[in-house]
N, C-alpha and C positions, 0 to 999 in steps of 0.2 A: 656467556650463557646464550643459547639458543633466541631464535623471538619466535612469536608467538601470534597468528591472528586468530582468534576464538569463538563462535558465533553459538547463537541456542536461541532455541526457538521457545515460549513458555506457553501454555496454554488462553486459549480467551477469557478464558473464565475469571481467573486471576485477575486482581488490579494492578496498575502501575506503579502503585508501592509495593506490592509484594514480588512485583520483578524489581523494582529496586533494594529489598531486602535480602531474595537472593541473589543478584548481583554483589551485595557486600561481601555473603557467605560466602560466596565465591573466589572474591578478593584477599577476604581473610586468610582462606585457604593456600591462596597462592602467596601469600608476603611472607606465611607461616612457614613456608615452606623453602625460604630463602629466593625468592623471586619478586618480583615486582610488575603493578599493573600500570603500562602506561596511559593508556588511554581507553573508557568506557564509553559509546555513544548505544542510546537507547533508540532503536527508530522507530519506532512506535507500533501498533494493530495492523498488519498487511495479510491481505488474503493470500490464502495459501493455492497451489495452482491445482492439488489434487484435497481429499482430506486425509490427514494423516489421526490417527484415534480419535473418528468421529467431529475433528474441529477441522472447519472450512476454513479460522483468521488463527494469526498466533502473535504474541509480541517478540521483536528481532531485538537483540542487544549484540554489541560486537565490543569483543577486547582484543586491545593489544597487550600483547603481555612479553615478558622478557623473564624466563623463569628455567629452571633446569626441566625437562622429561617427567621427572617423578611428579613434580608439582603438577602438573594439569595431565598424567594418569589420574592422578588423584580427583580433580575436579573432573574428568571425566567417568570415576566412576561413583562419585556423588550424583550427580548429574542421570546416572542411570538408574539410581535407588530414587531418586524424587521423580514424584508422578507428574509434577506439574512442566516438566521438561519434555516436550515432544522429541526435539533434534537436536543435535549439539554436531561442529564440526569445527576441525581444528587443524588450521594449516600453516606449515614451517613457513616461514617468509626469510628471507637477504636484509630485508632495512623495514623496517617498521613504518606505514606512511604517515608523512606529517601532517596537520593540519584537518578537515572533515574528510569522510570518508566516501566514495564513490555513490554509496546510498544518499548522504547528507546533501551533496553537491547536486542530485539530482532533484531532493525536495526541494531546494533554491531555485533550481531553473525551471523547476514547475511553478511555483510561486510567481517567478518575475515572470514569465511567458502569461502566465493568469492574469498579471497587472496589467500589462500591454496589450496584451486582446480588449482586456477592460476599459482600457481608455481610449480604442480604438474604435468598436463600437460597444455600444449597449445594447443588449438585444430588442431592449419595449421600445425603442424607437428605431427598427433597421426599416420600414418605410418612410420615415419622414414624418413621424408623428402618428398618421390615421390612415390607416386601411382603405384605399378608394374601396367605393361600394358601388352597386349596380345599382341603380334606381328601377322602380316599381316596370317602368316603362320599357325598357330593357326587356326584362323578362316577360311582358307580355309579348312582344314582337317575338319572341323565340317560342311561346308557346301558340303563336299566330302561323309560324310558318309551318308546323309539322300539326297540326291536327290528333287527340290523342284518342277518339274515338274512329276516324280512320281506320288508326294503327290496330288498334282492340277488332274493329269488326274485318279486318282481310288477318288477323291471326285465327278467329273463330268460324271463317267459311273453309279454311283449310282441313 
């Protein structure tokens, strides 16, 4: 049989259990239909880069599936009757990939890049603990040397 990479986008609105409910429906559909799912990853709420019916975020789930044609016609024209599916896209693949998915592998190396900057520095202390400040005196000497009633009386003879 064919494989399978399957993606669909679900509305915001929805909860994470009710994309994981139709995730099953989905599933069902396809075992039902003599095919099998191999692998399900949920990536979770990601903003969309335009909006598509009025939602700016959508939830992504991706399947790999390994199933005949008619099987995921089918889910794809369920998928068109349910309102809470924005996008669906579904491309033939040679080998099914092993292990997380390109998405997956990049929430990790956002994660550890996040740790390592963290412990690299921390922001409330990137001077050395305290903010040098200018003492009172300072700012008198600077308001000593330019005169501000000067400045006010040669803008008003012009």
């Amino acid at each position: 049989m064919p494989l399978y990479e399957h993606v669909y986008l679900a509305r915001q609105d929805v909860s994470a259990q009710q994309v994981e409910e139709l995730t099953s429906q989905l599933k069902g559909v396809i075992e039902g239909l003599g095919g099998k799912v191999a692998k399900v990853e949920y990536w979770g709420v990601k903003s969309l880069n335009f909006r598509i019916r009025k939602n700016r975020k959508a939830h992504f789930t991706l399947l790999n599936v390994d199933a005949p044609p008619a099987a995921l016609s089918e889910v794809e024209r369920q998928e068109r009757i349910n309102e809470d599916v924005l996008r669906y896209l579904t491309v033939r693949v040679d080998a099914l990939e092993e292990g997380p998915s390109a998405m997956m592998r990049k929430v990790d190396r956002d994660r550890e890049r996040d740790e390592r900057r963290g412990e690299r520095f921390d922001r409330g202390d990137r001077f050395g603990g305290e903010r040098p400040r200018r003492d009172r005196d300072d700012r008198d000497e600077r308001e000593s040397r330019r005169p501000r009633d000067t400045v006010d009386a040669e803008a008003t003879e012009e």
